[in-house]
C-alpha positions as CSV (number, residue, x, y, z in Angstrom):
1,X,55.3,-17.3,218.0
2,X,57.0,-20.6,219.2
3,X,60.0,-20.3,220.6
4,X,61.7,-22.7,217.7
5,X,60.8,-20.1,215.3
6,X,62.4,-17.3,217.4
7,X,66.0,-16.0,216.3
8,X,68.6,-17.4,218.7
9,X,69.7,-13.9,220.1
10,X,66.2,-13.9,221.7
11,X,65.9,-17.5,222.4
12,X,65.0,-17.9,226.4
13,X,67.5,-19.9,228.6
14,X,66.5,-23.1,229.8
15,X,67.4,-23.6,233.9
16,X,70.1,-26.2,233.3
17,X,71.7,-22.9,231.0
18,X,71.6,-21.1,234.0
19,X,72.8,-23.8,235.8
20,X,75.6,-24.4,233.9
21,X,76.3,-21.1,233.3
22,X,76.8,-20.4,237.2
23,X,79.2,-23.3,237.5
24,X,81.2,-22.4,234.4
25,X,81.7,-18.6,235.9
26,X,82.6,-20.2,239.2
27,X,86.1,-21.6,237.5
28,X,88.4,-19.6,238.4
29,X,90.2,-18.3,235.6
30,X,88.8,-20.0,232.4
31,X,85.5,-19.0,234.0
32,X,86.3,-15.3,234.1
33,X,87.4,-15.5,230.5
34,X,83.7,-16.8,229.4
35,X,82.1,-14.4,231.9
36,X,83.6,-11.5,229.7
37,X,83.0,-13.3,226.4
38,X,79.6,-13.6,227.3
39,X,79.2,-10.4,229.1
40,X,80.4,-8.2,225.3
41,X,78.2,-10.9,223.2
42,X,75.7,-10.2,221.3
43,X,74.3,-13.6,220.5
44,X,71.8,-14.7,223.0
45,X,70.6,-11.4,225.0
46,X,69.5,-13.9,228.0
47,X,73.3,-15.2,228.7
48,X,74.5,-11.5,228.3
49,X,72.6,-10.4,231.0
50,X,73.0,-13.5,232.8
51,X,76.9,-12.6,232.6
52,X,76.2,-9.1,233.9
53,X,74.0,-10.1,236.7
54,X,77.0,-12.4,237.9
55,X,79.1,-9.6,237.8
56,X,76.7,-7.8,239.8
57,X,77.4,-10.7,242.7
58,X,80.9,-10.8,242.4
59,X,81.0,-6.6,243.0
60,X,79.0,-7.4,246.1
61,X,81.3,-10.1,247.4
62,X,84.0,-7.7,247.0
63,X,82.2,-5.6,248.7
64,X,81.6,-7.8,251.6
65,X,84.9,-8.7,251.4
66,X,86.1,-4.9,251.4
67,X,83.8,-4.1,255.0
68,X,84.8,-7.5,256.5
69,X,88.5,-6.4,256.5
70,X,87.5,-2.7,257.6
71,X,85.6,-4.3,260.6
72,X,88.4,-6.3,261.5
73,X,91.1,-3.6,260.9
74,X,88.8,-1.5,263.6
75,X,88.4,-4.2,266.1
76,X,91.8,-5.7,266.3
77,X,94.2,-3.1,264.0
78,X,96.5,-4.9,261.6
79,X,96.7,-8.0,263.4
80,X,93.4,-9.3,262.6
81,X,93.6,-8.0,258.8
82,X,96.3,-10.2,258.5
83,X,95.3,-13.2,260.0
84,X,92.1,-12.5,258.0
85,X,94.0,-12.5,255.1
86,X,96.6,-15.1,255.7
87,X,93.6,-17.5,256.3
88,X,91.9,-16.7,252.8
89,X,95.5,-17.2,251.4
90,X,95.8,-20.5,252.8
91,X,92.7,-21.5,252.3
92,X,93.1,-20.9,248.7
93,X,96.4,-22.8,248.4
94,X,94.5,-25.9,250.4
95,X,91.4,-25.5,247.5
96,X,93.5,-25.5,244.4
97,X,96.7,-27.1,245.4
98,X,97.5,-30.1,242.4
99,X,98.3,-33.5,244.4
């Protein structure tokens, strides 16, 4: 069977998709609001579980995220936690801060 005549919930994902795909979920909040649209939808299979695979990196960044700070609370108490923290805050503000 040819993938033209296949119905579009099984139609496979070309790379630039995937490609796409990745960027879009990397928008910060418009890309979170398509990464749960896609991850509920049932009309292509392939971007659903593309959409739950993200989510399965974003859980491990958290939890990165979640040891980093634990590490740093044990080596330098609340100190560090906070400069670890006020850096990430700034260097959000600096990232998507409208000239």
């Amino acid at each position: 069977m040819k993938q033209s005549e296949l119905p579009s919930k099984f139609r496979p994902l070309s790379a630039w998709s995937y490609f796409g795909l990745s960027v879009l979920y990397a928008i910060p909040i418009l890309g979170l609001i398509f990464l749960l649209i896609h991850t509920f939808s049932d009309k292509n299979i392939n971007r659903r579980s593309f959409a739950r695979s993200f989510w399965c990196w974003v859980v491990l960044l958290i939890f990165f995220l979640l040891i980093s700070i634990g590490i740093a609370y044990a080596n330098g108490g609340t100190p560090a936690v906070q400069g670890l923290l006020d850096g990430i805050v700034e260097t959000a503000k600096e990232t998507y801060t409208i000239n």
